[in-house]
PLY file of the C-alpha trace (Angstrom):
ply
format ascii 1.0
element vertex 79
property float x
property float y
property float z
element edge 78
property int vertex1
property int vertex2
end_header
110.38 135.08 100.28
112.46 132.00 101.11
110.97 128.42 101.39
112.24 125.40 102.78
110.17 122.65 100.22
110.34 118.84 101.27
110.32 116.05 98.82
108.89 112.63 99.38
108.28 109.54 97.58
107.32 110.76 93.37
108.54 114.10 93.98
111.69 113.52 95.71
112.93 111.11 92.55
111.29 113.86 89.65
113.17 116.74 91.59
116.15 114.86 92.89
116.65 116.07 95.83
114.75 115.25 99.66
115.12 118.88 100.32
115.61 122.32 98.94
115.41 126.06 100.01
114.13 128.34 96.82
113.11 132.14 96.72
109.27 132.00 95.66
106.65 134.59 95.08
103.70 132.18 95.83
101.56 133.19 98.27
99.81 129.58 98.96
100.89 126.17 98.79
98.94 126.10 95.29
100.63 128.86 93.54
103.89 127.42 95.13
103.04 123.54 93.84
102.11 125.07 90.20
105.57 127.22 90.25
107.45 123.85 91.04
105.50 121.28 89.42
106.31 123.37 85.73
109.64 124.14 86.93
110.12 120.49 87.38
107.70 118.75 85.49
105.86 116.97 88.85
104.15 114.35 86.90
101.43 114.19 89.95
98.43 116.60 90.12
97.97 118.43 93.38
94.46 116.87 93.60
96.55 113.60 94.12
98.75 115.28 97.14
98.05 116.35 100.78
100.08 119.12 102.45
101.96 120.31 105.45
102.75 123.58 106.18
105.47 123.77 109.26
104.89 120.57 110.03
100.95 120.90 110.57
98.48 119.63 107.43
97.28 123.08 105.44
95.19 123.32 102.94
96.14 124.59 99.55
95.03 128.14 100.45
97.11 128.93 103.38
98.88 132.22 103.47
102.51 131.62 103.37
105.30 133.51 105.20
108.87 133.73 104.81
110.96 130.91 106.22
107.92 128.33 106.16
109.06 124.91 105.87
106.65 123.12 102.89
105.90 118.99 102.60
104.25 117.88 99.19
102.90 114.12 100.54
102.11 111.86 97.73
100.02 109.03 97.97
101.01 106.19 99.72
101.34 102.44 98.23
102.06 99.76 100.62
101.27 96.10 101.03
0 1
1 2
2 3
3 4
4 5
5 6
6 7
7 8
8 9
9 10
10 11
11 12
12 13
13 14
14 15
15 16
16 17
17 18
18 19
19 20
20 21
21 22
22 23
23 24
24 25
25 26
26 27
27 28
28 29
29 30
30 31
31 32
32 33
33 34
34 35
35 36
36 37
37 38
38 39
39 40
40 41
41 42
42 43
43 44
44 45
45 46
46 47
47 48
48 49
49 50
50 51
51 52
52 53
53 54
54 55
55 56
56 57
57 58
58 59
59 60
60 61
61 62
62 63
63 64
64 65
65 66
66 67
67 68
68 69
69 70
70 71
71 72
72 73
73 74
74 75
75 76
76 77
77 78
């Protein structure tokens, strides 16, 4: 299925790119943050991430459908 995968912050500089569209068999956010995190060696666990699913916040065992748009959100730093 095709999947529309958002990049912020961490992510966005390991991957290089903000966004990308990628054929996936994962069938939750999980399976899809494991595919991508060896694919791309995400240095961040995804105990340390929230994420959205179409905008809304998921959790990690959502079903996913074709054409779902997916955000990885790292933690935040700020000051």
């Amino acid at each position: 299925m095709q999947l529309t995968i958002t990049y912020f912050a961490l992510l966005r500089d390991q991957r290089g790119l903000d966004t990308e569209t990628i054929d996936s068999p994962a069938a939750t956010p999980a399976e899809l943050y494991t595919q991508l995190a060896e694919q791309h060696s995400f240095t961040l666990p995804s105990s340390a991430l929230k994420v959205a699913v179409n905008d809304d916040f998921a959790h990690w065992t959502t079903p996913l459908k074709d054409g779902d748009t997916i955000v990885f959100i790292p933690p935040v730093a700020g000051g």
